[in-house]
N, C-alpha and C positions, 0 to 999 in steps of 0.2 A: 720945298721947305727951306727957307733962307734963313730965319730966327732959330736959337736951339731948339734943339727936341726932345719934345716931352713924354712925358712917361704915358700922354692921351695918344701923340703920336705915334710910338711904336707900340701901342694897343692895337690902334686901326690901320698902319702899314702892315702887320701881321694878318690883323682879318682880311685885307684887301687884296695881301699877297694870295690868301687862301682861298677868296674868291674868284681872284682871274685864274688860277691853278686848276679849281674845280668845275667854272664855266666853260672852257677850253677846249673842244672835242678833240684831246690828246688820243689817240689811237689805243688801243687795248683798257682804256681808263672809263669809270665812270664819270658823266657829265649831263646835263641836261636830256638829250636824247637815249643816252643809254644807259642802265643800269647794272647791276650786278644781283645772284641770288639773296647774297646778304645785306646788301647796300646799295641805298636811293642817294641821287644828288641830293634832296635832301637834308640826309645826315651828316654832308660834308659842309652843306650849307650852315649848318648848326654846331658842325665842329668847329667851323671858322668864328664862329661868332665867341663860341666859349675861349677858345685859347687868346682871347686878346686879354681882357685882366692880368691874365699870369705874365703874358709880356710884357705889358706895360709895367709890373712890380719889378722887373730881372736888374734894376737896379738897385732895389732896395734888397733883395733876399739871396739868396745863394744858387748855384747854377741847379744843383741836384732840386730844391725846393722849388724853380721855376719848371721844372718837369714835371717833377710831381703834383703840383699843383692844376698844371693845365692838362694832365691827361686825366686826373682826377673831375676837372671838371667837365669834358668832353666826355666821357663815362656817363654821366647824369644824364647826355643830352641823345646819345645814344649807342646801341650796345652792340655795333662793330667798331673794329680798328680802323677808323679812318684819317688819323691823323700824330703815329706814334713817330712816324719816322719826320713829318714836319714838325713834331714837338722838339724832337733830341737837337734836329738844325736850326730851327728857330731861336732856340735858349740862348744861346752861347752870341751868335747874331744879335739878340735883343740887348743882352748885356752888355755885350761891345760897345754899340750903339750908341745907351747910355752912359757911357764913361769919359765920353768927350763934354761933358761937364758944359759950356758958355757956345757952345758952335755946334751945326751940326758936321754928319759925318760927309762932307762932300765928294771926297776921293775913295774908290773902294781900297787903294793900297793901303791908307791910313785905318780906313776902318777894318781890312783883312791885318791889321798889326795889332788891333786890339784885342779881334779875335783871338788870333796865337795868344797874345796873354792873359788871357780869359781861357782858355783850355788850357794853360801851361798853370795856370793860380791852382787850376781843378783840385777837390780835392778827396779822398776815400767817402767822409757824409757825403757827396755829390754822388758817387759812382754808387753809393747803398738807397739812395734818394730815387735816382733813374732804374735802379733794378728793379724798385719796387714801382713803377712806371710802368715799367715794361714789362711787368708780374700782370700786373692790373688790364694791360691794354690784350694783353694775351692774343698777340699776333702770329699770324700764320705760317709756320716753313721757319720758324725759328731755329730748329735745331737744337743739340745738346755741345758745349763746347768741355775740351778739355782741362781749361785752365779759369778761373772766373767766372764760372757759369750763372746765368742771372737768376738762378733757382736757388741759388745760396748766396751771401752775404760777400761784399768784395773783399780783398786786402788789397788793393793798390788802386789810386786815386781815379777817376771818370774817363781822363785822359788815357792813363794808360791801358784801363780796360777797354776802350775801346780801339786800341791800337791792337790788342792781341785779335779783334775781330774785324779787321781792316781788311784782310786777305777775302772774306767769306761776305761782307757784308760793306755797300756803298757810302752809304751815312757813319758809320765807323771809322770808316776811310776819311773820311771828312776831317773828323775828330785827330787823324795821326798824321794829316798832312795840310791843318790850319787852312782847310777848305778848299781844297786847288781844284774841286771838279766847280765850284758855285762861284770862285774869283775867277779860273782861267780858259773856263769854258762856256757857263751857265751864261752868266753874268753879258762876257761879251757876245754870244751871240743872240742875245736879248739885245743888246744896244744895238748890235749892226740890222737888226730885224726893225727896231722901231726907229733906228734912223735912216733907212729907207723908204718910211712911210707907213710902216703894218701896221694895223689897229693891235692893240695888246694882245686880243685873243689869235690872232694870226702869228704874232713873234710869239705867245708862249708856246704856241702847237711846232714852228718852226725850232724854238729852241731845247725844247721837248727832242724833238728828233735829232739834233742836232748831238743834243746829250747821250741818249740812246744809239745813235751809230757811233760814239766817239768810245763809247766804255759801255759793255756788256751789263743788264740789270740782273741784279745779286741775288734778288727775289725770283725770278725766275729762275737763276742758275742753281739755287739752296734745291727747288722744286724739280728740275726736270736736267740739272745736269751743266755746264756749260757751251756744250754744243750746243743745245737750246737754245741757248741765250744768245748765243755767236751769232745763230740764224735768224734770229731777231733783232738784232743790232744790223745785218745785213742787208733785213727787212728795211728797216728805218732811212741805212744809206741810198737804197735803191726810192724809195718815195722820194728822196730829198730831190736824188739825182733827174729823178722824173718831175722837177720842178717845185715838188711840195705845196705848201699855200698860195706859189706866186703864182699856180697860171693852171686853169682848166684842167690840163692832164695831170699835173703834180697832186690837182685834189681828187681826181679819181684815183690815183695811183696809193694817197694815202686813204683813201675811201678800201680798198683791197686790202692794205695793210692793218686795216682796223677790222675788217672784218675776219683776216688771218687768224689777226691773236684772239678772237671770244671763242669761250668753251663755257660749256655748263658751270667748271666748278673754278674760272679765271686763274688757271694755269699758266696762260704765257701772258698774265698785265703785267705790262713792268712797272710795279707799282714802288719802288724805290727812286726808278728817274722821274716819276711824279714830285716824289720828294724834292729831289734834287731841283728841278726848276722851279718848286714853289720858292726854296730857297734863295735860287738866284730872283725871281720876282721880289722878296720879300730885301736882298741886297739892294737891288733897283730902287726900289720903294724910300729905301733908309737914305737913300745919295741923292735922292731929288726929282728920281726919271720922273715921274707922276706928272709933276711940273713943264718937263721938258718938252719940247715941239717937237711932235712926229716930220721925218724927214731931216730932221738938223743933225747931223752925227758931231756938231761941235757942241751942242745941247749940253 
């Protein structure tokens, strides 16, 4: 994208980010080959299609209304949670996005500055907007919190509610620290993956992993504990270290590791660093990668 960007294009860099996300045979995740009891690729494939609208508006309407809107509309298309936590990232990303007005977002530092100001604008309508988002998408291993609980009505603005849920939860965390897993993890090891030459779906399973051994998933840890999680993030390190996507044994190695995390009732999917990498795909998207030549790291 060299001309600004429209409100068509962060439509379909959002759907496309949620496409290579859910094409992706990330390990413990559903994708093409494998499913889950409540959810088919699919319904992710339908989720992605519905949330591009509501992004492509998030300059015209307000953060909490950009939420509500696109889980509202992923709701209609079908009736698991397959896409609450790429809603809450997405938003605030989409808005940013469009605030650079005459240019697009080339650099992600400039566009991680509008972020911050686009979470710091947040405001209580936002945080009562996304409760009732997240009422609606009635996700799994939520929990009950002691302070702001999304069962009642907020008093303190988007932002800050989700800073009190930062500690318990990944994409919270996002929200209290102006996105430092999807600018300073995500993100780059997306670049360093496709500017070694990976086809996309090879760098998002890479940066998937990469994500996953660097910070414990919150979804799994709400469910079975953190030691759980620790030993899945451990998981994660050791496929990398056995090569990962680049070489024969690396993908038997994550072939083992995927087959570790399935349980009947997808207990250990780290279904949060899903989030997280659609994220950082969907940053990618907004800066240009698309465009860029595989193997060019000056790209």
């Amino acid at each position: 994208m060299t001309a600004a960007l429209t409100s068509a294009d962060v439509a379909i860099a959002a759907q496309l980010a949620c496409l290579l996300e859910a094409s992706a045979p990330k390990p413990g995740n559903v994708h093409p080959g494998a499913a889950f009891h409540d959810a088919r690729y699919e319904d992710y494939l339908a989720s992605a299609a519905a949330l591009g609208p509501a992004m492509g508006e998030a300059g015209r309407q307000t953060l909490g209304a950009t939420i509500r809107t696109a889980v509202a509309a992923t709701r209609r298309w079908t009736r698991a949670n397959t896409n609450l936590g790429i809603v809450l990232l997405f938003a605030p990303l989409a808005r940013a996005a469009l605030s650079f007005g005459g240019a697009p977002p080339r650099e992600s530092a400039a566009l991680r500055e509008r972020v911050r100001a686009t979470l710091d604008a947040s405001t209580v309508a936002d945080a009562s907007d996304a409760y009732a988002a997240i009422r609606l998408a009635a996700p799994g291993g939520l929990g009950a919190a002691e302070a702001e609980d999304v069962s009642g009505e907020p008093d303190v603005t988007l932002r800050d509610a989700m800073a009190l849920a930062a500690a318990r939860d990944a994409v919270a965390g996002e929200y209290a620290s102006a996105f430092a897993l999807t600018f300073e993890l995500g993100l780059p090891a997306l670049a360093a993956a496709r500017g070694d030459g990976l086809a996309w779906g090879d760098a998002t399973v890479e940066a998937y992993l990469a994500l996953l051994a660097a910070a414990p998933d919150t979804l799994i840890a709400r469910k079975l504990g953190f030691e759980a999680a620790a030993e899945v993030s451990r998981g994660a390190r050791a496929a990398l270290d056995a090569g990962g996507v680049r070489s024969d044994a690396g993908r038997r190695a994550v072939a083992r590791f995927d087959h570790a995390l399935r349980d009947e009732r997808n207990t250990r999917n780290p279904g949060t660093t899903a989030d997280l990498v659609a994220a950082a795909l969907f940053t990618a998207l907004l800066t240009g990668a698309w465009h860029a030549v595989p193997g060019d790291r000056d790209a």
